[in-house]
C-alpha positions in Angstrom: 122.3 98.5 101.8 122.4 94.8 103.2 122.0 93.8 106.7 122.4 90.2 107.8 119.9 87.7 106.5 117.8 85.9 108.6 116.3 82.6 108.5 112.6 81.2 109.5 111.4 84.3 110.7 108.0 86.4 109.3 108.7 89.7 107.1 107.3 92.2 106.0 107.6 94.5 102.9 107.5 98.4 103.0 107.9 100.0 99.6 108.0 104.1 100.3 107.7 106.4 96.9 109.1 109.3 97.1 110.0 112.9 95.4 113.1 111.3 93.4 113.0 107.6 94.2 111.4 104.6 95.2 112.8 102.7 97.9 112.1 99.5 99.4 112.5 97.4 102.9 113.0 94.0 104.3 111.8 94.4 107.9 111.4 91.7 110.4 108.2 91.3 113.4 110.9 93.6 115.9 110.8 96.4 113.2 114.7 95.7 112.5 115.2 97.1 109.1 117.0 93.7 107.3 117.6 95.3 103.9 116.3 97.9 101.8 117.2 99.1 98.2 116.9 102.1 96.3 115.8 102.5 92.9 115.8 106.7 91.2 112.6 107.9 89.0 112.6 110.5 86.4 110.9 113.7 86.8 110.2 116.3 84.2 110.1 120.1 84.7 108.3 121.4 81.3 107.1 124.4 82.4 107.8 126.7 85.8 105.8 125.4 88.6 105.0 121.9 86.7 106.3 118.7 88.2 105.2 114.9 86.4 106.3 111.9 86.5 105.4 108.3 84.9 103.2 106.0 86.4 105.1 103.0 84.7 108.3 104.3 85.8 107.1 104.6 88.9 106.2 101.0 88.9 109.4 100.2 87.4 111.4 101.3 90.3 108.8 99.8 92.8 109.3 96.1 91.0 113.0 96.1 90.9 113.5 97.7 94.9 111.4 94.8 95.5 113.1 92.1 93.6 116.6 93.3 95.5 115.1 93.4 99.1 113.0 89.9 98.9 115.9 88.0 98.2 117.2 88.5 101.7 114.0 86.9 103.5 116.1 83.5 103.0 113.6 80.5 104.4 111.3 83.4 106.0 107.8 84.1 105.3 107.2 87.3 103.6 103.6 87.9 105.1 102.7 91.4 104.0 102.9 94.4 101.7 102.6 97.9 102.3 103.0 101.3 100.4 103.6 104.5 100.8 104.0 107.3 98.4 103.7 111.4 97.8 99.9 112.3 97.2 100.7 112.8 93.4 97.9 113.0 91.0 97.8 109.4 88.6 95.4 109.4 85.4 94.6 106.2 83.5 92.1 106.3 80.6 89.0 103.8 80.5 91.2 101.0 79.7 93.9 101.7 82.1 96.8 102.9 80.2 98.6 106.1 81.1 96.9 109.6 79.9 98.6 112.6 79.5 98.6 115.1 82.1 100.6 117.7 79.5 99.7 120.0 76.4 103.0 118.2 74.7 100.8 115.1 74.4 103.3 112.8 76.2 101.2 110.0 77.7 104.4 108.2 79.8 104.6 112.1 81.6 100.7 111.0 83.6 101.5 111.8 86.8 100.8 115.3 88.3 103.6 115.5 91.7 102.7 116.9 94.3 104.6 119.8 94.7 103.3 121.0 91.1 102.0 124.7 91.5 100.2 124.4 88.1 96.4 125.0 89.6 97.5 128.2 91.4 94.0 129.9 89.6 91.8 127.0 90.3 93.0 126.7 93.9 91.6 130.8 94.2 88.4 129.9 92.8 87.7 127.2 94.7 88.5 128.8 98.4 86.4 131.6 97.4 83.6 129.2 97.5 84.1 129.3 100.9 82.4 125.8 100.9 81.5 123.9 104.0 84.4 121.0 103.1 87.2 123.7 103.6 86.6 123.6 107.0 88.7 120.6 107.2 91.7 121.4 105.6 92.1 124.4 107.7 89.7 126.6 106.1 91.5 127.0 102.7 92.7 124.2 100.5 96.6 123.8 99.0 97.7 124.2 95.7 98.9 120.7 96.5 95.3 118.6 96.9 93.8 117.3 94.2 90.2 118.9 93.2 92.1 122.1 91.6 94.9 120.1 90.0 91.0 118.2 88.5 89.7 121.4 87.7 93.0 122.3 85.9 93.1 119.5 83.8 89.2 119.8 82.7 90.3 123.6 81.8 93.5 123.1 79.8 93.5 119.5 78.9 89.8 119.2 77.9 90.2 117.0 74.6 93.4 115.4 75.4 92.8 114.2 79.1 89.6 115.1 80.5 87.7 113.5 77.9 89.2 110.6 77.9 89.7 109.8 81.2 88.7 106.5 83.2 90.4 107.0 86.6 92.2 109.5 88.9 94.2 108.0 91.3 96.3 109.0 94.5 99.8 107.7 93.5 99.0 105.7 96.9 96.1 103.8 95.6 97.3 103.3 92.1 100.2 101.3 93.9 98.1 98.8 95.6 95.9 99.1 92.3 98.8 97.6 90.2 99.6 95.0 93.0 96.0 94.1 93.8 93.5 95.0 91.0 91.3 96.2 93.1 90.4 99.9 92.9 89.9 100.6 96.6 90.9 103.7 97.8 92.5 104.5 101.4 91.1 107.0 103.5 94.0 108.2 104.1 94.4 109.3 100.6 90.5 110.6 99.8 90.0 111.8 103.3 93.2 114.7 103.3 93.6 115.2 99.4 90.4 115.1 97.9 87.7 116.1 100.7 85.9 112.5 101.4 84.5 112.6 104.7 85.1 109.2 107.0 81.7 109.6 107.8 79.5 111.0 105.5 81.6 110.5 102.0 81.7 112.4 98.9 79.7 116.1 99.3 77.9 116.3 96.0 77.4 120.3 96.6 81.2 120.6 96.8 82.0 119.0 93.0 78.9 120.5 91.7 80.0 124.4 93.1 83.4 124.1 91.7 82.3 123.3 87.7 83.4 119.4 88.1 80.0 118.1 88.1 81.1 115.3 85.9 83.0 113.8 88.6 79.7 112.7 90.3 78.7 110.8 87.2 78.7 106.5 87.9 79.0 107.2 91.5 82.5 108.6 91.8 83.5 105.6 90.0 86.8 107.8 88.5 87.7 109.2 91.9 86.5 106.3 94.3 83.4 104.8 95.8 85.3 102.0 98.3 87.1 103.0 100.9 89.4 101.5 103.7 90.9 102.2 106.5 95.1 102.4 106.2 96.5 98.9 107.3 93.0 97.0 106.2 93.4 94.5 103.8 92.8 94.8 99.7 90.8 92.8 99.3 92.4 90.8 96.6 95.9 90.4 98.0 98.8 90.4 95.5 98.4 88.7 92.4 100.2 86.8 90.6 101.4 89.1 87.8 102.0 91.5 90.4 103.8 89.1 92.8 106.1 88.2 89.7 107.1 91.8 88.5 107.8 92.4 92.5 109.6 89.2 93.6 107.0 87.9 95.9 105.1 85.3 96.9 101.5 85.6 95.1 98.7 85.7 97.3 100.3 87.5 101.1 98.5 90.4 102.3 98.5 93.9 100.5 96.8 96.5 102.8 95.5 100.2 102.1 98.3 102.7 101.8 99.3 106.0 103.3 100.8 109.0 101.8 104.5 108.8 102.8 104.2 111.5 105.6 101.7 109.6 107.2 103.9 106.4 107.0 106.6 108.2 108.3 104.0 109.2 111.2 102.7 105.5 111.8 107.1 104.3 111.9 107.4 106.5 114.9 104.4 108.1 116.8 103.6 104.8 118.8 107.2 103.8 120.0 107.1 103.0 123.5 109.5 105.6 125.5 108.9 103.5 128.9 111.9 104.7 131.0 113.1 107.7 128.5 112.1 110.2 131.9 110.2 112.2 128.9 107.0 114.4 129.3 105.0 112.3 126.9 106.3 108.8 128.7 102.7 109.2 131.2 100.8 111.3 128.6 98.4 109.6 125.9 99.9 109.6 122.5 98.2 112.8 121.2 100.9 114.2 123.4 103.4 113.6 120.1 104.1 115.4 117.2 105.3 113.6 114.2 107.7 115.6 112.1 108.6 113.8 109.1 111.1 116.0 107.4 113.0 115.2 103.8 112.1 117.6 100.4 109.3 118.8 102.1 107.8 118.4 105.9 105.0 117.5 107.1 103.8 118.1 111.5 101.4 115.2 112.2 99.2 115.9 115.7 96.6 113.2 115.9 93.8 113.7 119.3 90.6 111.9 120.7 88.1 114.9 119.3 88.6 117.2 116.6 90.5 120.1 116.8 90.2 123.0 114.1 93.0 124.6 113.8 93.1 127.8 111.1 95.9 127.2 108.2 96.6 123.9 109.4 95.0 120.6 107.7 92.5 118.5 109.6 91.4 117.6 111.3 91.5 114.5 109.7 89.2 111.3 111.1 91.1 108.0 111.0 93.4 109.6 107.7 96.6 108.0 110.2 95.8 106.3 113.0 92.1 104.6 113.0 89.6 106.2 115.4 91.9 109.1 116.0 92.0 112.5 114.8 94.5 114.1 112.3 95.6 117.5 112.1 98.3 118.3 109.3 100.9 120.9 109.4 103.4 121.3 106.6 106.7 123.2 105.0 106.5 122.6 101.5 110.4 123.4 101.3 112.9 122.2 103.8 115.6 119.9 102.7 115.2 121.1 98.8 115.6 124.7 100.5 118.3 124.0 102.2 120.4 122.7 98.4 118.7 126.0 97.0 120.6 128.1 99.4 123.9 126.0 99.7 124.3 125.2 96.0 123.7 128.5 95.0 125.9 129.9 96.9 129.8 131.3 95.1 131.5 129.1 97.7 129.0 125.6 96.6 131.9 124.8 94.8 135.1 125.2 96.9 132.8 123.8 99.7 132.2 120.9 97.8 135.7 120.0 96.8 137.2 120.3 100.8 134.0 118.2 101.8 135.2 115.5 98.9 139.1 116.0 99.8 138.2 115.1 103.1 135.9 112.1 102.7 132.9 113.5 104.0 129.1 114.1 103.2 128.7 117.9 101.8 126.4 118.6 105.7 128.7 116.6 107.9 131.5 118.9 106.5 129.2 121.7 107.0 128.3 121.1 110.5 132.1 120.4 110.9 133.2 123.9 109.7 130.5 125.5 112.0 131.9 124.0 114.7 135.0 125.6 113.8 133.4 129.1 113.7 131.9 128.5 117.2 134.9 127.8 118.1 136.6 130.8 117.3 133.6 132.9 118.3 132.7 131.2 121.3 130.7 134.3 122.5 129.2 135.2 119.1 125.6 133.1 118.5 126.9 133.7 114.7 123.3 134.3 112.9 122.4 137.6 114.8 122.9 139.6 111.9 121.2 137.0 109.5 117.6 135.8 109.0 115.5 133.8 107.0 112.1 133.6 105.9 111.9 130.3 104.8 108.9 130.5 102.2 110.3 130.2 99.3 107.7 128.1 97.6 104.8 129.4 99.6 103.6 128.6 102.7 101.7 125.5 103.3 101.2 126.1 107.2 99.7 128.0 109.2 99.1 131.0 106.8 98.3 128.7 104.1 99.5 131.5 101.9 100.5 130.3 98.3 101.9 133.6 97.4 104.6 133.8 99.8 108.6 134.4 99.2 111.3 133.6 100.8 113.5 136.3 102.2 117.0 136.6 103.5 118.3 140.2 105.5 121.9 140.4 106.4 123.8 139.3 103.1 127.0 140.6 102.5 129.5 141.1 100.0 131.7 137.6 101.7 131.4 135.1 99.0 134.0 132.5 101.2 133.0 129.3 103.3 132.2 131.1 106.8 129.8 133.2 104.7 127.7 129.6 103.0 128.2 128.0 106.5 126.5 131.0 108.5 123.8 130.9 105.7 123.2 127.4 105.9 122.6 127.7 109.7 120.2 130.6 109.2 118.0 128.7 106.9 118.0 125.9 108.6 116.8 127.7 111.9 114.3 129.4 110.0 113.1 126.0 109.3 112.8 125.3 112.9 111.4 128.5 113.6 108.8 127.7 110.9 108.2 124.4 112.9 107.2 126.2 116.5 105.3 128.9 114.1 103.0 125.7 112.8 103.2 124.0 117.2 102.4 127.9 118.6 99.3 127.7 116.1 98.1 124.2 117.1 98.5 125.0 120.8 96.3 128.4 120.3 93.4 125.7 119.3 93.7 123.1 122.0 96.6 120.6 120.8 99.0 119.9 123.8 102.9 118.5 122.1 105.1 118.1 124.1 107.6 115.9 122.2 108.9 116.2 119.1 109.6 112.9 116.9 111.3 113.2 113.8 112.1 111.1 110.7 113.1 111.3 107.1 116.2 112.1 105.4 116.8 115.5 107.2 117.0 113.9 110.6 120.0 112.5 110.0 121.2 115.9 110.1 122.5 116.8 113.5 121.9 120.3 113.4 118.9 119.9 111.7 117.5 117.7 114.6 119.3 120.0 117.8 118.1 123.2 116.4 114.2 121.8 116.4 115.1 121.1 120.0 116.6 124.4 121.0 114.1 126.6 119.2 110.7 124.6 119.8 111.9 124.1 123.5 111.0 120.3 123.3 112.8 117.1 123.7 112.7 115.3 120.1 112.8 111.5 119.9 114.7 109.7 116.9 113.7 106.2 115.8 115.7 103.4 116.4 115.7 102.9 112.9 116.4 105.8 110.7 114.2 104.9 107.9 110.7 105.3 109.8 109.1 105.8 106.4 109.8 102.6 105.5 109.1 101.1 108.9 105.6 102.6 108.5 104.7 100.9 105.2 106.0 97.5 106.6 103.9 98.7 109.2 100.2 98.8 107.3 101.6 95.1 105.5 102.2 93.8 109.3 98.8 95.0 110.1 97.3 93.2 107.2 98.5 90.3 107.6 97.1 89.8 111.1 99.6 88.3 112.5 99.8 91.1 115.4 96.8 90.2 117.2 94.5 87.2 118.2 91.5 89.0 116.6 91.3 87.4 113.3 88.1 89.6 111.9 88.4 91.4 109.4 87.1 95.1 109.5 87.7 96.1 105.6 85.2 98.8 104.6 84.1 98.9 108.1 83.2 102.6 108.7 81.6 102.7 111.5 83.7 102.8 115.5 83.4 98.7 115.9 85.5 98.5 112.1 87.5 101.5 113.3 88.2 99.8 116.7 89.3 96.2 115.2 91.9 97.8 112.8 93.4 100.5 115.5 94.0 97.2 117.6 96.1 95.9 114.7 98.2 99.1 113.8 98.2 99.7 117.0 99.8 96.5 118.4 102.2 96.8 115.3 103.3 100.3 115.7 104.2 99.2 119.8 106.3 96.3 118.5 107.9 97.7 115.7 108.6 101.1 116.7 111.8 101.7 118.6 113.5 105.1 120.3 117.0 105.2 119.0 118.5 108.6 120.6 117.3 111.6 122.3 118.1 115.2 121.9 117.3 117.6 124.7 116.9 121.3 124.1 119.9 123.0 125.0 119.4 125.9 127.1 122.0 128.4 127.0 120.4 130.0 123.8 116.9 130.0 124.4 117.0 134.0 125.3 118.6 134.2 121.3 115.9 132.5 119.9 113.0 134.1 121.4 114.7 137.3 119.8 115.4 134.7 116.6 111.6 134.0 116.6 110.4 137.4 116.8 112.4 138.5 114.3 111.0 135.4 112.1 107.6 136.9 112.5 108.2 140.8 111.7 109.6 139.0 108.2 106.3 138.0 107.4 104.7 141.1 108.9 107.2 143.5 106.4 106.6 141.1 103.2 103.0 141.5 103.9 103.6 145.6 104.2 106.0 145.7 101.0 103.0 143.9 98.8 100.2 146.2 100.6 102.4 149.1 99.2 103.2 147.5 95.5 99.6 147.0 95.5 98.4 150.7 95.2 100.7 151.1 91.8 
């Protein structure tokens, strides 16, 4: 997509990484979105439950986005680079290169994804440790973190990988890695994925208790031993092999990344909603919840203190916002649950062909058809018969329960289009329900939301957005620009270039509330300038009896799946 060049103006460059592409962003000082590019990566599914990907594919995609986007700057100055990506496990060997990560022996395939399942044993292990770093990730750690996808590796891939390997990288890091050489880690990254603490860093008990004593060895030099704030400077800015394989100008400003959540967080928390008439508009920001919602989603609460909130991750110090507090919430299926239950549906494929025949998206025409049902059934709330349990590859948040299925009561023998359109606005309500599950839970601990603020690909859905209003009961602000992700990298390059605030100091490395303090001026100042409300969505009233019914339906699912495996147990 190309928007209108503009001339003699200072840029900034977002490159976001996601599930199945890379994606990258021309955006200007106003946070206008000037051009972005796409660019797909490969992913390989060897086994059930294994994800990987290639780190030089990876870069591919990130160098050629790039190229495509940079050209547009015209006579501007490109001032600064930022990344985001999923918290995917990277592994080089001593001399860099890609190391496998798979008992095929495939050294391209080095790249662990995120959603990979593989460490489900190690994962039990370590939370019956019950050690004193759980306490921040909400008392039990995910599948999805990186110490049990280690501990996998040292138990399966002992000769082939462990042995041999130099460095383990958030796929963040190892992105400002290949454009910096410098093998600074964000805190984001090492602070929410691999239990570094802002304060007090690695816990040597923690690696020792778990069997991955090694990792200690040379001062965490494979895992990590300096560490930034997100939006600081790398210390090396981009170099020049780096700025030739990306199409930029060697030398601007590369700052410490953020996993693309958090991104997507930064691209909308702060935008100013002066004269909006919404609750948060006199409330400190803590008053937002970021819900950044695509594959998976992710609830981002930041607050002053910390707040523990049980099943929830966090809290978090400085992981998003310097000086503030993080707590994490998470589905770790939404918009890939939503293809599992329309595409495998018997009417996917007449659905698809009137969707085409018309010229529409598969959703729009979707949404359009349900519309059509209302219509005919204007007294009927349609999905009063039909429920979801949305868990179908676990549950990340709040009962942080791995071992969870989805589950769907109501079916019927209809195989026709009402029938896929009625179970496509189930699951997508379950999704929302899942949503005020994961805001009742914070609440219960002492976090007070009361605005929603959503990006990714599954805002764009209008359904998807109005039923988070109607069911939560909370206004929810969309960005200005759609692709807040993408803002949000441009965001931490804006930041590092310093060319948001008259303090020129530099705070990189800075740990302590004065370094904290100089970098949440910058991001902070950035996020107010670059961050803009596009629309808002008001909860509609009319239903809310139906889904307080909807919702406590929602949770005698996951009372009855906990009953049905109490009673399978005793065979």
């Amino acid at each position: 997509m190309q928007k209108e060049k503009r001339e003699a103006a200072y840029y900034y460059i977002g490159i976001d990484v996601g599930t199945a592409s890379v994606r990258a962003a021309l955006v200007d000082q106003s946070g206008v979105v000037v051009d972005q590019a796409e660019e797909a990566v490969t992913i390989w599914e060897p086994h059930p439950d294994h994800y990987e990907q290639s780190s030089q594919d990876i870069w591919r995609a990130c160098c050629a986005a790039s190229k495509k986007v940079a050209q547009s700057a015209g006579c501007g100055q490109i001032r600064g680079l930022g990344f985001d990506a999923t918290c995917s496990l990277v592994v080089l060997n001593k001399q860099f290169q890609p190391l496998t990560v798979n008992a095929e022996g495939d050294h391209n395939r080095n790249v662990i994804m995120w959603m990979d399942h593989r460490a489900g044993n190690q994962v039990d292990r370590i939370n019956r440790t019950n050690h004193g770093v759980l306490r921040y990730v909400g008392g039990v750690m995910s599948v999805e973190m990186q110490p049990p996808k280690l501990l996998w590796l040292k138990e399966n891939l002992g000769e082939e990988c462990w042995e041999k390997a130099g460095h383990f990288l958030d796929l963040p890091d190892f992105l400002s890695w290949k454009a910096t050489g410098s093998l600074t880690r964000s805190l984001c990254t090492l602070v929410c994925k691999w239990t570094f603490s802002s304060d007090g860093g690695w816990d040597d008990s923690f690696w020792k208790e778990i069997g991955l004593e090694d990792i200690i060895e040379d001062n965490y030099s494979k895992i990590g031993n300096h560490v930034v704030s997100p939006g600081d400077s790398v210390g090396n800015n981009l170099t020049s092999r780096a700025a030739r394989d990306l199409g930029l100008p060697e030398g601007i400003a590369v700052a410490a990344s953020l996993i693309d959540a958090h991104a997507g967080g930064l691209g909308v928390i702060g935008a100013d909603v002066t004269g909006y008439n919404l609750p948060c508009e006199n409330q400190p920001i803590t008053s937002r919840l970021a819900l950044i919602c695509g594959t998976s989603s992710c609830h981002m609460a930041i607050s002053e203190e910390p707040i523990f909130v049980p099943g929830v991750w966090g809290p978090y110090y400085s992981a998003m916002v310097p000086g503030l507090w993080l707590n994490e919430g998470g589905q770790s299926a939404t918009g890939k649950l939503i293809d599992h239950m329309v595409r495998g549906h018997d009417g996917f494929t007449e659905l698809q062909n009137k969707a085409k025949s018309r010229g529409q998206h598969l959703y729009a025409y979707l949404n359009h058809h349900l519309d059509q049902i209302r219509a005919a059934r204007p007294q009927d709330p349609l999905t009063g018969d039909l429920h979801v349990w949305p868990d179908f590859h676990g549950n990340r948040s709040p009962l942080a329960d791995l071992t969870l299925k989805g589950m769907v009561v109501g079916l019927t023998l209809s195989r026709g289009p009402d029938d896929l359109a009625l179970l496509y606005l189930a699951t997508v309500q379950s999704i929302a329900l899942g949503t005020r599950h994961i805001l009742e839970t914070m609440a219960s601990s002492g976090h007070n939301i009361s605005s929603l603020f959503l990006c990714g690909g599954l805002s764009k859905n209008p359904l998807f957005v109005q039923m988070h209003a109607d069911i939560t009961g909370l206004p929810v602000v969309l960005s200005k620009e759609v692709e807040s992700v993408l803002v949000g990298a441009a965001i931490l390059g804006a930041c590092a270039s310093g060319d948001f605030t008259s303090i020129r100091v530099t705070a990189q490395g800075d740990r302590t509330p004065a370094g904290y303090a100089i970098i949440y001026c910058f991001l902070t100042e950035a996020m107010r300038k670059m961050a803009k409300v596009g629309k808002i969505v008001l909860p509609n009233p009319e239903h809310k009896r139906f889904y307080e019914k909807k919702y406590q339906v929602f949770l005698k699912l996951y009372e009855h799946q906990r009953e049905y495996q109490a009673i399978m147990d005793e065979c």
